[in-house]
DRENFIZA-906218 format. One record per residue (C-alpha): residue number from 1; residue in one letter; x, y, z. Coordinates in nm, 3 decimals. Layout:
{tigu: NUM	mido: A	px: X	py: Y	pz: Z}
...
//
This chain:
{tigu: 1	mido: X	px: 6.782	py: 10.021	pz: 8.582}
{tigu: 2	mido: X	px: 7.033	py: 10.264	pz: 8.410}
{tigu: 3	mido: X	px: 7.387	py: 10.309	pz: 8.492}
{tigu: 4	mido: X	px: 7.336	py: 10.671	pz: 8.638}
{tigu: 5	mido: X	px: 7.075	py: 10.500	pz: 8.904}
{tigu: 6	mido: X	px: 7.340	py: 10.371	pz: 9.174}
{tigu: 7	mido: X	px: 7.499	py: 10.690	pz: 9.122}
{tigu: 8	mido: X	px: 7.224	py: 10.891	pz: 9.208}
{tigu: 9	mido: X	px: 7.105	py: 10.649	pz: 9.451}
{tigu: 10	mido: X	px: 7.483	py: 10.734	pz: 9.637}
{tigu: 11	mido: X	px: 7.451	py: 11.037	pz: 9.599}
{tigu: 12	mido: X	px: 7.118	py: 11.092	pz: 9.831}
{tigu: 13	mido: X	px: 7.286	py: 10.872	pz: 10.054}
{tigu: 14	mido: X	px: 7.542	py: 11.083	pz: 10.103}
{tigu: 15	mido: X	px: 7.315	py: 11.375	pz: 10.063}
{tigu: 16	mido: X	px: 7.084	py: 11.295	pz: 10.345}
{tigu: 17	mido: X	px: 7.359	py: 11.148	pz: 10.575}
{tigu: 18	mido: X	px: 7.581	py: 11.481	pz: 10.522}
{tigu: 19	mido: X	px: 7.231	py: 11.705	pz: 10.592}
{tigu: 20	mido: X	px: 7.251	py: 11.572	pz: 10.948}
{tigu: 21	mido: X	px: 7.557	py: 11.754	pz: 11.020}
{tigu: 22	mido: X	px: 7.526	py: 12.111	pz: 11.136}
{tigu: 23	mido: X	px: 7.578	py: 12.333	pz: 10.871}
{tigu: 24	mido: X	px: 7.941	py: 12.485	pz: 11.011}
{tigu: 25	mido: X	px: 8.115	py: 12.117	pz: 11.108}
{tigu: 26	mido: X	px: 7.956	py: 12.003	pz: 10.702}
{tigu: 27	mido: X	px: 8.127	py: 12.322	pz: 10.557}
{tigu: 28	mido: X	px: 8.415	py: 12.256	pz: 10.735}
{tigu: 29	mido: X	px: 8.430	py: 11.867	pz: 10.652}
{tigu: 30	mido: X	px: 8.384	py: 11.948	pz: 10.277}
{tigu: 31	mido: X	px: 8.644	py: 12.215	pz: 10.222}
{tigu: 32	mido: X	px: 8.899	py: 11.966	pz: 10.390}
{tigu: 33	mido: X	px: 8.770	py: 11.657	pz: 10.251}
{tigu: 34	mido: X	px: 8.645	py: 11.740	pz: 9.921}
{tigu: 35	mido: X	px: 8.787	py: 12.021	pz: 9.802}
{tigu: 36	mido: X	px: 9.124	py: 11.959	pz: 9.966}
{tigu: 37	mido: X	px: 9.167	py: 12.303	pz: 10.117}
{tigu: 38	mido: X	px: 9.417	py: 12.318	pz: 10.476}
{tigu: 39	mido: X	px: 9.263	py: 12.353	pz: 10.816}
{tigu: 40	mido: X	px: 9.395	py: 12.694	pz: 10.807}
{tigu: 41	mido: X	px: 9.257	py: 12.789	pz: 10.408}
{tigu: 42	mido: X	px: 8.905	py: 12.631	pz: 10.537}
{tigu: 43	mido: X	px: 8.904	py: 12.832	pz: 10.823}
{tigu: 44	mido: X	px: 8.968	py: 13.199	pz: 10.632}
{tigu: 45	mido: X	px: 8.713	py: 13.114	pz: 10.413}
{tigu: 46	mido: X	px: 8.419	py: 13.023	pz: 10.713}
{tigu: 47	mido: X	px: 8.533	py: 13.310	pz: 10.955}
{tigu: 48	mido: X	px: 8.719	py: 13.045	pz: 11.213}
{tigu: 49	mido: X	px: 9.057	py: 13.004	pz: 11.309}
{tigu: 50	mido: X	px: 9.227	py: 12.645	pz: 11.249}
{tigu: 51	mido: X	px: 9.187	py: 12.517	pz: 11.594}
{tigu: 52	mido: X	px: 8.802	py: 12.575	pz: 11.562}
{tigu: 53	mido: X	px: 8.765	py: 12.381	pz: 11.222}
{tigu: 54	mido: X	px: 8.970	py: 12.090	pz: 11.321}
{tigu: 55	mido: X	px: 8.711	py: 12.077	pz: 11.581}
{tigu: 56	mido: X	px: 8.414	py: 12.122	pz: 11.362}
{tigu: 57	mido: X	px: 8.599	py: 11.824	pz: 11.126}
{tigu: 58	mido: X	px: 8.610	py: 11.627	pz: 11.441}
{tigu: 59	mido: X	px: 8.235	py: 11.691	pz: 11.529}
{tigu: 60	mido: X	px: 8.111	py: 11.597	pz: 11.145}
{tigu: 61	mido: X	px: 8.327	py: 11.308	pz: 11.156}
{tigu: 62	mido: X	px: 8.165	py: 11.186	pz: 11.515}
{tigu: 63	mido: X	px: 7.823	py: 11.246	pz: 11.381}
{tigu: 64	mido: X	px: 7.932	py: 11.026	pz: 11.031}
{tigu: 65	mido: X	px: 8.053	py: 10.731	pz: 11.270}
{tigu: 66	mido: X	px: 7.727	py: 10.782	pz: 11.498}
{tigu: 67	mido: X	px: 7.468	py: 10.717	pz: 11.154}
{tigu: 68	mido: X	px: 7.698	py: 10.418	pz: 11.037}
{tigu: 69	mido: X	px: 7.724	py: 10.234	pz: 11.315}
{tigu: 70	mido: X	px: 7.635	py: 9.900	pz: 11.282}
{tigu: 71	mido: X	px: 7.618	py: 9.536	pz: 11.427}
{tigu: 72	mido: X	px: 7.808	py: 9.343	pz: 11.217}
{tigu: 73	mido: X	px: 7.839	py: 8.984	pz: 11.176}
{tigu: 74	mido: X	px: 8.182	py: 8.779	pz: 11.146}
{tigu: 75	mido: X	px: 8.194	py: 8.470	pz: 10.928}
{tigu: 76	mido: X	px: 8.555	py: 8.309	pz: 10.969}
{tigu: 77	mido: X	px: 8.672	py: 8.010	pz: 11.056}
{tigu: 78	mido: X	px: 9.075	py: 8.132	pz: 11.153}
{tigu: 79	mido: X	px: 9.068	py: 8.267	pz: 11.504}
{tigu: 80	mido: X	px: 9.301	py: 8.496	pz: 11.536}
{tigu: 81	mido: X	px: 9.234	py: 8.609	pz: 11.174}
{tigu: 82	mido: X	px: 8.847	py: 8.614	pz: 11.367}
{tigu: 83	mido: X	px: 9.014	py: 8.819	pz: 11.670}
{tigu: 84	mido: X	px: 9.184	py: 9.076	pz: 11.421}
{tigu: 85	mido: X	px: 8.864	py: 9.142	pz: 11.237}
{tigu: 86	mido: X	px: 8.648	py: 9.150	pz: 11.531}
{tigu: 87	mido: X	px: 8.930	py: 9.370	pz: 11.719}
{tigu: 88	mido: X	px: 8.933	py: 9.621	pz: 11.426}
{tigu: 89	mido: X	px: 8.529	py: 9.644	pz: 11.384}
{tigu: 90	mido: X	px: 8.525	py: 9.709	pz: 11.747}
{tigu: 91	mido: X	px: 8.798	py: 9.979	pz: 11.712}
{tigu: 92	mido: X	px: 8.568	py: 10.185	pz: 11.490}
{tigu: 93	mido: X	px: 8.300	py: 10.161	pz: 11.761}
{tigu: 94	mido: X	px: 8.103	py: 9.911	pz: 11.602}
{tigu: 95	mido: X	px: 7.931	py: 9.610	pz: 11.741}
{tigu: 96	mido: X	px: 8.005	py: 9.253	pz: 11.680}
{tigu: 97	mido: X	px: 7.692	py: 9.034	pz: 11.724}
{tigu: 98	mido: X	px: 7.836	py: 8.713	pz: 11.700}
{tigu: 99	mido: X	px: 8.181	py: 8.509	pz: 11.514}
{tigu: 100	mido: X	px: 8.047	py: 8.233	pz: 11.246}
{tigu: 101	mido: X	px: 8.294	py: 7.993	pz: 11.108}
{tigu: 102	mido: X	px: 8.052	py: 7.781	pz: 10.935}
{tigu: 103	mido: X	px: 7.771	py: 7.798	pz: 10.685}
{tigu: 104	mido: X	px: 7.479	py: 7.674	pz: 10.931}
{tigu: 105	mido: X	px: 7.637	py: 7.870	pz: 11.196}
{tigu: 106	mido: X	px: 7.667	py: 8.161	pz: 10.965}
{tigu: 107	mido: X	px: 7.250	py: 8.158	pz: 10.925}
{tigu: 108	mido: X	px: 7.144	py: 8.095	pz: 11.241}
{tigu: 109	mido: X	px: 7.356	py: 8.384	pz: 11.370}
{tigu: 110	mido: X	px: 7.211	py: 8.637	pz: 11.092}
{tigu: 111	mido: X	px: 6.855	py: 8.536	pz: 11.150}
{tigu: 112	mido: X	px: 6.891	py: 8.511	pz: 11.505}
{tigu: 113	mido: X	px: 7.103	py: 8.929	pz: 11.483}
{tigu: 114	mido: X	px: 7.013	py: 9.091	pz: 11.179}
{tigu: 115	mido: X	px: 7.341	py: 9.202	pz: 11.134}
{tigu: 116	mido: X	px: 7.376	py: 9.587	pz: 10.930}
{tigu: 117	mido: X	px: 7.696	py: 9.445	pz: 10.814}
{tigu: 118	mido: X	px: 7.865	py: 9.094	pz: 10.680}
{tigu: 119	mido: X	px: 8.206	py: 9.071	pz: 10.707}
{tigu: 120	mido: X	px: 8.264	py: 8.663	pz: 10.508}
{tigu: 121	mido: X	px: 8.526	py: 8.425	pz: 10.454}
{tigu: 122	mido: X	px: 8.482	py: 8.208	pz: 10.148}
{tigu: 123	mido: X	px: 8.599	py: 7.847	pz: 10.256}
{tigu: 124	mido: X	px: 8.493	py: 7.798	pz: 10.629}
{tigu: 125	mido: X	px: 8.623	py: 7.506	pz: 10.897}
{tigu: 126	mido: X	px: 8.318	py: 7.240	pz: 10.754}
{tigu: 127	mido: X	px: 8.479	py: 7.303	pz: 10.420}
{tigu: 128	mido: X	px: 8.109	py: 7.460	pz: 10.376}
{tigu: 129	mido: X	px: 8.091	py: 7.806	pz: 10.170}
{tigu: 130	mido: X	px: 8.092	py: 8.120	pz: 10.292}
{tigu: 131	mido: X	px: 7.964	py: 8.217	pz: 9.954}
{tigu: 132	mido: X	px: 7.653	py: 7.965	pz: 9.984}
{tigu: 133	mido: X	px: 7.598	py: 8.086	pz: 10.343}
{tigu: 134	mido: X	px: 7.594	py: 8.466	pz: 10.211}
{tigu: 135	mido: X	px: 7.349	py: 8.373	pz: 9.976}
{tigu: 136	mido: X	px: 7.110	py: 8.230	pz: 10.197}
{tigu: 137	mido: X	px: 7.195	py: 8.520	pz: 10.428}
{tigu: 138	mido: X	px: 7.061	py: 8.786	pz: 10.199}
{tigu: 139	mido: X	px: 6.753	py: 8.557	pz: 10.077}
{tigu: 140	mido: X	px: 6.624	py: 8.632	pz: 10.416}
{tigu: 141	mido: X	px: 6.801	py: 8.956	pz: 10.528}
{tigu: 142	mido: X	px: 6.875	py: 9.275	pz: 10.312}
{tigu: 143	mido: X	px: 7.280	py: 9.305	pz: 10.407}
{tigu: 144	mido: X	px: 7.587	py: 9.448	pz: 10.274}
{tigu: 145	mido: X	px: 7.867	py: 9.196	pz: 10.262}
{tigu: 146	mido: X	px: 8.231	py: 9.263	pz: 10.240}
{tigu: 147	mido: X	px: 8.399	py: 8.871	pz: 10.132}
{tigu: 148	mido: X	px: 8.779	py: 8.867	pz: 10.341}
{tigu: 149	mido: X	px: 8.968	py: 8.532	pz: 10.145}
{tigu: 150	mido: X	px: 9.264	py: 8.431	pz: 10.025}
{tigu: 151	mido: X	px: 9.062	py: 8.270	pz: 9.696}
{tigu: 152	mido: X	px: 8.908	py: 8.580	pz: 9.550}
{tigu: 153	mido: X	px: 8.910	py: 8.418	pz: 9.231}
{tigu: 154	mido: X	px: 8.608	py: 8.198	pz: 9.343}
{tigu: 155	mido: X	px: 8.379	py: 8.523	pz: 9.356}
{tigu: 156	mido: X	px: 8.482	py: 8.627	pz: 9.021}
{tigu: 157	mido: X	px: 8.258	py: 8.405	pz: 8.836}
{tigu: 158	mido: X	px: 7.969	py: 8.647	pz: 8.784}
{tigu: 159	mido: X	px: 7.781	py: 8.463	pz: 8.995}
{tigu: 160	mido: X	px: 7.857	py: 8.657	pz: 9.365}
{tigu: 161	mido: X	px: 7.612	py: 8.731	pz: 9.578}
{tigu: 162	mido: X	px: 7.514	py: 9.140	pz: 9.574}
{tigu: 163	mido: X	px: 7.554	py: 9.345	pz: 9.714}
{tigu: 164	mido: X	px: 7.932	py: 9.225	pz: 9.833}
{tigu: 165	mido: X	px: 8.257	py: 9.362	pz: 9.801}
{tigu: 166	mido: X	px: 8.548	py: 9.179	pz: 9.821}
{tigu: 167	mido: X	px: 8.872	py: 9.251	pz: 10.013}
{tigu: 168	mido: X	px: 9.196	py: 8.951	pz: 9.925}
{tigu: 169	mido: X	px: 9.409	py: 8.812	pz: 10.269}
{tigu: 170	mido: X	px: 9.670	py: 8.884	pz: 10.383}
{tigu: 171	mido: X	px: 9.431	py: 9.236	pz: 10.420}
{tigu: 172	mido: X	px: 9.584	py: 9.561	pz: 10.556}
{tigu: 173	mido: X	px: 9.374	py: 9.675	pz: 10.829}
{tigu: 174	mido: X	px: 9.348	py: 10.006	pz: 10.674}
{tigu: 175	mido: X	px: 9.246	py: 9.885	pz: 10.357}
{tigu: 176	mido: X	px: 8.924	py: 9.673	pz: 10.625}
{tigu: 177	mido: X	px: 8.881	py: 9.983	pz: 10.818}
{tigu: 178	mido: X	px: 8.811	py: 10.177	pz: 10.471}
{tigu: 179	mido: X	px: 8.611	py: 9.948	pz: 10.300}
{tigu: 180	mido: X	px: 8.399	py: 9.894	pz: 10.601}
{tigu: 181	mido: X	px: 8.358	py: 10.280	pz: 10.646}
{tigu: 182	mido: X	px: 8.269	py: 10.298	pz: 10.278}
{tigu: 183	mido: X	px: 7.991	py: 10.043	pz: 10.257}
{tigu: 184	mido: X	px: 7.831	py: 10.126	pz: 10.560}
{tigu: 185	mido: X	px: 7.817	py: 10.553	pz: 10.474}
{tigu: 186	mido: X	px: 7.684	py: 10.441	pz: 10.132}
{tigu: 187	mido: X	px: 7.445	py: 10.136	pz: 10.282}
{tigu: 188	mido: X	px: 7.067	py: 10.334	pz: 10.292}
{tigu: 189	mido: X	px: 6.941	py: 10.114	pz: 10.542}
{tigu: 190	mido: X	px: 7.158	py: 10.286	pz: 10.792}
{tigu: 191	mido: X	px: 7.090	py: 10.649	pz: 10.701}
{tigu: 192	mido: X	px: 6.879	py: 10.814	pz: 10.977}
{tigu: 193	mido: X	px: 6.499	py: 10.911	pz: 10.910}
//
């Protein structure tokens, strides 16, 4: 595989998933978004006043959320870190199929759910892996995984399991929110037929 294949393989991704959105609301979204023109610049050039393009960037962006949602599974072993994570998947209208905090637990749930998403901690309450229990995760089930720790330096052996990404605690819930959004608009298993 070359270098240029993710790339391209992101690209139709985003391709197909941005094909889905009428053709005004997509204009609209990419002169805001990507090219960084005002509500007001975007509107002049489509023939709409602002009012009506922050409306058509509000209908793209519903129909973006709509072909990523996904049920996503929590491995953590911290409650309330648990309740914050499974408070802020919720919050982006996502559904949370079931709260792991240890490595057997962590399996059973993803066979049992077949999660679109893993969201992992890396030491869990058996002092089990999160790391092991991602692995075995994605020997049965293809799954993005975002890793949420406060030992990142245990996934930077070379060795992580793919695909993952890898967010350090304390995390800012923006920085969660984003990365989730992220994986999941470039994750092809969610993009519509």
């Amino acid at each position: 595989m070359s270098a240029d294949e993710p790339v391209a393989a992101d690209i139709a991704i985003a391709d197909a998933r941005l094909r889905r959105i009428p053709s005004l609301a997509r204009q609209a979204l990419l002169l805001t978004a990507v090219e960084g023109f005002s509500e007001e610049d975007a509107g002049r050039i489509i023939g709409r006043d602002a009012a009506t393009v922050h409306g058509l960037i509000d209908e793209a962006m519903a129909e973006i959320d709509r072909q990523t949602r996904a049920r996503i599974l929590i491995i953590e072993d911290e409650p309330i870190i648990a309740m914050d994570i499974e408070m802020i998947v919720r919050d982006l209208g996502h559904e949370v199929v079931a709260v792991a905090t240890t490595h057997s637990e962590a399996v059973a749930e993803a066979q049992t759910h077949k999660p679109g998403l893993v969201l992992a901690d890396i030491q869990l309450a058996d002092n089990s892996s999160g790391i092991e229990a991602v692995q075995e995760i994605l020997a049965d089930v293809k799954v993005p995984v975002i890793f949420i720790t406060a030992f990142p330096e245990r996934l930077l052996t070379g060795d992580r399991p793919e695909p993952a990404f890898l967010l350090t605690k304390p995390y800012q819930p923006a920085t969660l929110r984003a990365a989730i959004a992220q994986v999941l608009f470039f994750d092809e298993s969610t993009v519509p037929a």
